[in-house]
C-alpha positions in Angstrom: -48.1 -9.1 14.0 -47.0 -7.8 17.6 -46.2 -11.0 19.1 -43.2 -12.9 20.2 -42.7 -16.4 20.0 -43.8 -18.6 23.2 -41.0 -20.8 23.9 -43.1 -22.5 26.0 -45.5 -23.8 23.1 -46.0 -27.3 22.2 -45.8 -28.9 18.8 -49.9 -28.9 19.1 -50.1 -25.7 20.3 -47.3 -24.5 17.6 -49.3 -25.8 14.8 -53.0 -24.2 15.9 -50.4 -20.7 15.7 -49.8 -21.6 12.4 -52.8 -21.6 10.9 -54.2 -18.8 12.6 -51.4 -16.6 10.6 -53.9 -15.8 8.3 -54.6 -12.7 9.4 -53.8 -10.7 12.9 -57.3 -10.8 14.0 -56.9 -14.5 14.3 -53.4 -14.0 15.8 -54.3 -11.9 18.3 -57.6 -14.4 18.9 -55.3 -17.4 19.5 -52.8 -15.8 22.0 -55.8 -14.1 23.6 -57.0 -17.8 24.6 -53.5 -18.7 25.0 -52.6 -16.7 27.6 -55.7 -17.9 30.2 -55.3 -16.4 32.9 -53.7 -19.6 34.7 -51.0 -18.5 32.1 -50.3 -15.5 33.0 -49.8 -15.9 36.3 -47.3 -18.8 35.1 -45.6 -16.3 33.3 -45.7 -13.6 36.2 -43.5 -16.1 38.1 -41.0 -16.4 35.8 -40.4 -13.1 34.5 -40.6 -11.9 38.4 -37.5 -14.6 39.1 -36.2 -12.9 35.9 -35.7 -9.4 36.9 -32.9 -8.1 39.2 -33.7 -4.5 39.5 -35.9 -4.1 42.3 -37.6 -0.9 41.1 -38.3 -3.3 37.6 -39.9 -5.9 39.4 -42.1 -3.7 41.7 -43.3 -1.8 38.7 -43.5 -5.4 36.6 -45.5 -7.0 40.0 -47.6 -3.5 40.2 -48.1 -3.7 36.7 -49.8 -7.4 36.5 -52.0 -6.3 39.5 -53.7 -3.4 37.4 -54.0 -6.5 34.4 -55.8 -8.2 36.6 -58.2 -5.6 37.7 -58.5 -4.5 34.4 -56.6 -1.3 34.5 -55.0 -1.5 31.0 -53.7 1.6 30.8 -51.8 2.1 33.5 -50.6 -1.6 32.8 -49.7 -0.8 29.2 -47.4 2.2 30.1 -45.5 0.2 32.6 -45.0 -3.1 31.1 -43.2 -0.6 28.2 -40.8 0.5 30.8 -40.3 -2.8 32.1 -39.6 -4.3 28.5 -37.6 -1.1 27.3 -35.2 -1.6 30.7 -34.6 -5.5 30.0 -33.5 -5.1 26.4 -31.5 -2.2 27.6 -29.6 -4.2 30.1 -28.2 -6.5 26.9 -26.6 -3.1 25.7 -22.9 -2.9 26.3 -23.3 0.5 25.9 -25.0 2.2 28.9 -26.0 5.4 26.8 -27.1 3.7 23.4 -30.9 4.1 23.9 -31.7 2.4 20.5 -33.6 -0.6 21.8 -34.2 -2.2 18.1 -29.8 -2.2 17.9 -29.8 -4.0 20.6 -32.5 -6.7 19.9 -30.5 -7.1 16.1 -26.7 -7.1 17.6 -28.1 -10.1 20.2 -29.6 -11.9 16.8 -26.3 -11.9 15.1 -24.1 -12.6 17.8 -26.0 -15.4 19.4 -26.6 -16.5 15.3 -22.2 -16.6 15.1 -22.3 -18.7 18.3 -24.5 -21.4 17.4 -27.0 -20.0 20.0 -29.9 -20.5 17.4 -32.6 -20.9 20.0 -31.2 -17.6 21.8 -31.0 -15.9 18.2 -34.6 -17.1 17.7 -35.6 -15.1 20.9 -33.5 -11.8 20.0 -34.8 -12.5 16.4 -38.4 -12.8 17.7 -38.1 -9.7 20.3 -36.5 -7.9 16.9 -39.5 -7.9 14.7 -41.6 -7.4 18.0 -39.7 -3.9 18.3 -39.6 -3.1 14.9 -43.5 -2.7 14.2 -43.8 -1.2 18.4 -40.7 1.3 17.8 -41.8 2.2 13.7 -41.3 6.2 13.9 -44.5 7.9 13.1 -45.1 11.6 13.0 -47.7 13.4 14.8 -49.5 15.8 12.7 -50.1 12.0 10.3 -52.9 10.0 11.5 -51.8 7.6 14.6 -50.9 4.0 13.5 -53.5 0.9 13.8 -51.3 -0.9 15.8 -50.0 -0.1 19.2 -47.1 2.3 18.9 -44.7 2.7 21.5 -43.9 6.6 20.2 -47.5 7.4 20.5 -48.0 5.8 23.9 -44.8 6.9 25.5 -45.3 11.0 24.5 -49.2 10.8 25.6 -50.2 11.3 22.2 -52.7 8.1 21.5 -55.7 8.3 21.5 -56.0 4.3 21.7 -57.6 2.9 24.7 -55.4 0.2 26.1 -57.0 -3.5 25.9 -55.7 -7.0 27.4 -54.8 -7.7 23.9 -52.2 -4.9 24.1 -51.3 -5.8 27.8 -50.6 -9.4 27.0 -48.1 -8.5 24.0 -46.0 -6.7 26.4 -46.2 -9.9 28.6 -44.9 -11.8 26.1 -42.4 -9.7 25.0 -41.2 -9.4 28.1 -41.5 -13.1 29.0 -39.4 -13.7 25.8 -36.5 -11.4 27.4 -37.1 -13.3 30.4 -36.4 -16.5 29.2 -33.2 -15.4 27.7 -32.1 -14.1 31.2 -32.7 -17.2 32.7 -30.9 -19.4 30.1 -28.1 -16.5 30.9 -28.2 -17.4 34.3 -27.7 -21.0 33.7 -24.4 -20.8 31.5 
């Protein structure tokens, strides 16, 4: 429904997630109060402390500024980027560009090591990409959900929302999370 899992979420928490799966309307209502603003900047923390590339983390710090002022757009486009350059930093292959591959081969393998809480992430950030990255053609009507195609060749014609803005956070603070339990090992 365009979410990762929050590993961050308490068993309370977890379970008022659950029954808000009922349909993404309520999904998207319970991260949207979820991610408070005291939240974000939580998260903006960690996924700063995350990234290595200095270009990535002045576009990711620029990025949550124009959230905050309510610049969605412009926010939207960026935290894309960002997201696209972090899965692409778990490909052993430089030129593979295919950003679902990735998220699926760091599933499995973590899944063969007995990783499962890592496989969770890569699992999570999987289905994430699979409904953002779902190929759509351009003379068909645009998707209902945001579409990383669409957005990406300035073909939507979908204003940009916090909703949308916060999904890319937590996608992003998903593949953050796995760097930093990298980091650790």
């Amino acid at each position: 429904a365009g979410w990762t899992v929050p590993l961050d979420i308490d068993i309370r928490r977890f379970k008022d997630l659950t029954a808000a799966c009922s349909n993404e309307s309520s999904i998207d209502a319970f991260f949207a109060e979820y991610y408070s603003r005291a939240k974000i900047k939580l998260l903006k923390r960690r996924i700063s402390r995350s990234i290595q590339n200095p270009a990535q983390k002045c576009s990711f710090e620029e990025a949550i500024l124009s959230f905050e002022q309510g610049h969605y757009q412009v926010c939207r486009i960026s935290l894309i980027s960002i997201l696209e350059g972090l899965i692409s930093s778990y490909n052993p292959n430089a030129n593979d560009v295919r950003v679902m591959h990735v998220c699926d081969f760091q599933a499995k393998e973590a899944r063969s090591r007995g990783k499962n809480i890592k496989a969770l992430c890569w699992l999570s950030v999987y289905k994430f990409t699979q409904n953002f990255y779902v190929k759509s053609k351009f003379e068909l009507a645009e998707p209902d959900v945001m579409n990383r195609h669409w957005i990406q060749h300035g073909r939507t014609t979908r204003v940009a929302d916090d909703v949308e803005c916060i999904q890319l956070i937590n996608a992003i603070s998903t593949i953050a999370c796995i760097i930093e339990a990298d980091k650790q090992q």
